[in-house]
C-alpha positions as CSV (number, residue, x, y, z in Angstrom):
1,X,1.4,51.2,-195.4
2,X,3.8,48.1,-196.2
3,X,7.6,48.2,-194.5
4,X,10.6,48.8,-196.8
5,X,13.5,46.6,-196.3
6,X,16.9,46.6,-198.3
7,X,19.0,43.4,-198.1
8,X,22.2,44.5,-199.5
9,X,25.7,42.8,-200.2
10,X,29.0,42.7,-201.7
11,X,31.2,40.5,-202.6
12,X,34.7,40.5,-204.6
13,X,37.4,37.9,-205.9
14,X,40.2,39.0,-204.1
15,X,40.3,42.1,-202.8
16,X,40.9,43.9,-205.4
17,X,39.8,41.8,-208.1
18,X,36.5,41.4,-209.7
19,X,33.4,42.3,-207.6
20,X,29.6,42.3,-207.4
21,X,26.6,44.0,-205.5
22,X,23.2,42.8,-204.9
23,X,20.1,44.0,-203.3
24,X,17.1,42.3,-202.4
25,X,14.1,44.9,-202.1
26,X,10.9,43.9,-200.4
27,X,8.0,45.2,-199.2
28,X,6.0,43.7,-196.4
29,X,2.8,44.2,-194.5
30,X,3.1,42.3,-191.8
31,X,4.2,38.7,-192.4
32,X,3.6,38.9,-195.7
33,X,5.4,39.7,-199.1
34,X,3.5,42.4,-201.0
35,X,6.2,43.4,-203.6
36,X,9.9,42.7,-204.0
37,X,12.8,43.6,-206.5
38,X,15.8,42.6,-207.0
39,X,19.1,44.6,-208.0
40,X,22.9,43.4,-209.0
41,X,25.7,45.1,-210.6
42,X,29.6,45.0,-210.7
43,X,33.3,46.0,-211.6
44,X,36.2,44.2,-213.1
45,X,38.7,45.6,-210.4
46,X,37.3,47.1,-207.0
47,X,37.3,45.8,-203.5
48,X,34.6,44.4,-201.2
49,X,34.2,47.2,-199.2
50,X,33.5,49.1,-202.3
51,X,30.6,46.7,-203.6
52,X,29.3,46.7,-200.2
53,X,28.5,50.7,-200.4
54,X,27.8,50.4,-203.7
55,X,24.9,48.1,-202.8
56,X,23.5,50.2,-199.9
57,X,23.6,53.0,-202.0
58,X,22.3,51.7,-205.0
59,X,19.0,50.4,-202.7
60,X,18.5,53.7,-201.6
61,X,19.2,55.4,-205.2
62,X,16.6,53.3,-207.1
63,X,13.7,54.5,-204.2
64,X,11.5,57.0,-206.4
65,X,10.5,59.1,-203.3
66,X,11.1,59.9,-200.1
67,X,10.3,56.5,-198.2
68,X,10.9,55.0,-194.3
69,X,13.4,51.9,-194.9
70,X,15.3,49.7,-193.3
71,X,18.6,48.7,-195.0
72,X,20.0,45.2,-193.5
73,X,24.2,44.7,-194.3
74,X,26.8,42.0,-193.5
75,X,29.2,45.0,-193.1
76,X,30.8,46.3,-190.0
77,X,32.2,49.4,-192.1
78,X,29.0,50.4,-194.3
79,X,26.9,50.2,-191.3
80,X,29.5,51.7,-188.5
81,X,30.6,54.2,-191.6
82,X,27.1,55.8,-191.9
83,X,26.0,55.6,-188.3
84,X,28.9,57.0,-187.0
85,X,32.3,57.8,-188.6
86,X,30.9,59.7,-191.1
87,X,30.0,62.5,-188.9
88,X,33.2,62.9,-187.6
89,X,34.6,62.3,-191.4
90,X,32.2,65.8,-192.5
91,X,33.2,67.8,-189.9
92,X,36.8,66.9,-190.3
93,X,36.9,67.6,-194.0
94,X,36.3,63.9,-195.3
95,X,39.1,63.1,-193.2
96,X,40.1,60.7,-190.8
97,X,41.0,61.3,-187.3
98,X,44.5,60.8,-187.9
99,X,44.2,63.4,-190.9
100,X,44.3,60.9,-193.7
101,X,41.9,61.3,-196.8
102,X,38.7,58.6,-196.2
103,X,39.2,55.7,-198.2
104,X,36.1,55.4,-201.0
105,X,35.4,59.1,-200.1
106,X,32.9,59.3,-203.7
107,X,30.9,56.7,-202.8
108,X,31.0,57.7,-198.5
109,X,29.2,61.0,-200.2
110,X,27.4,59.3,-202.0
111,X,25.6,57.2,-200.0
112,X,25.6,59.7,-197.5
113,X,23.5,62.2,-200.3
114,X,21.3,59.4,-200.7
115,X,20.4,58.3,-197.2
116,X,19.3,62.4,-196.6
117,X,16.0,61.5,-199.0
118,X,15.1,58.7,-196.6
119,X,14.1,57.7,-193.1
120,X,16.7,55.1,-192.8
121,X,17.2,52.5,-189.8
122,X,21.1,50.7,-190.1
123,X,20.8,47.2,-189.0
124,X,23.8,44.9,-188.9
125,X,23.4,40.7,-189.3
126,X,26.0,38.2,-189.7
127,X,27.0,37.2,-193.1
128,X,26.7,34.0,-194.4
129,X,25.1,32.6,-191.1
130,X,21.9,31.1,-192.9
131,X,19.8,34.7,-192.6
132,X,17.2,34.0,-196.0
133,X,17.2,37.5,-197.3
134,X,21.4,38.0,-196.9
135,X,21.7,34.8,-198.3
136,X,19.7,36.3,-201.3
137,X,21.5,39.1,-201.4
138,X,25.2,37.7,-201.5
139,X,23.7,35.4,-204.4
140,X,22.5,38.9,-206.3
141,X,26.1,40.0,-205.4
142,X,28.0,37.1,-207.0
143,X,25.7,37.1,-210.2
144,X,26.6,41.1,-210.3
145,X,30.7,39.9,-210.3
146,X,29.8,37.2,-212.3
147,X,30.8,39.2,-216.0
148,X,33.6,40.0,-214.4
149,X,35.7,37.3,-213.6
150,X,38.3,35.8,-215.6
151,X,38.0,32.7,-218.0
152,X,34.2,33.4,-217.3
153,X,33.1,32.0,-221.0
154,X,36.0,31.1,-222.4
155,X,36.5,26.9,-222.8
């Protein structure tokens, strides 16, 4: 049975300001490459942290069935978020510890609803530190923001 893997990415122009996500999706047995897929999308006004989630979630979303994954972020907060504060942030009512509403709470639940199908192992690499596949997937992101941005087509 192949491995899943999820590349996933976000980026924004400023923060807010136009955004993208991408996701590289590849299955592997063994060394090699037996299928992969790629995703992007965007917004005209989010923030990076939001197209980050939004690319984790949409590489668990697009999975048909109940499947063993690895999903591999750049992000400190999507991959502390769902390994750790967001048990604290369920039990406390989606709130923080200091009682404040959790930023991005939709897409926390979200993602959170979505990982619950799955078997899903968190690992964290550093972005934009020549890693192939997060490479890939910042490229899918910035394609995704691409629509978005201003002047884009215009002489």
């Amino acid at each position: 049975m192949p491995e899943l893997f999820a590349y996933t990415d976000g980026a924004c122009s400023g923060n807010p300001g136009p955004g993208g996500w991408g996701v590289l999706l590849r299955a592997m047995d063994g060394e090699r490459i037996v299928k992969e897929r790629e995703l992007s999308g965007g917004e005209a006004e989010t923030t990076n942290n939001r197209m980050e989630l939004l690319a984790a979630i949409n590489a668990l979303e697009t999975l048909e069935r109940p499947s063993k994954i690895t999903v591999v972020t750049d992000s400190a907060y999507v991959k502390n978020g769902v390994t750790g504060w967001i048990f604290g942030w369920k039990k406390n009512g989606w709130k923080t510890s200091n009682k404040k509403p959790v930023k991005n709470v939709e897409l926390w639940q979200r993602l959170d609803e979505a990982q619950r199908r799955h078997d899903v192992t968190w690992k964290w690499v550093k972005g934009h530190a020549g890693h192939p596949e997060n490479e890939k997937a910042d490229e899918l992101a910035r394609a995704g923001m691409a629509p978005f941005k201003p002047g884009k087509g215009t002489p």
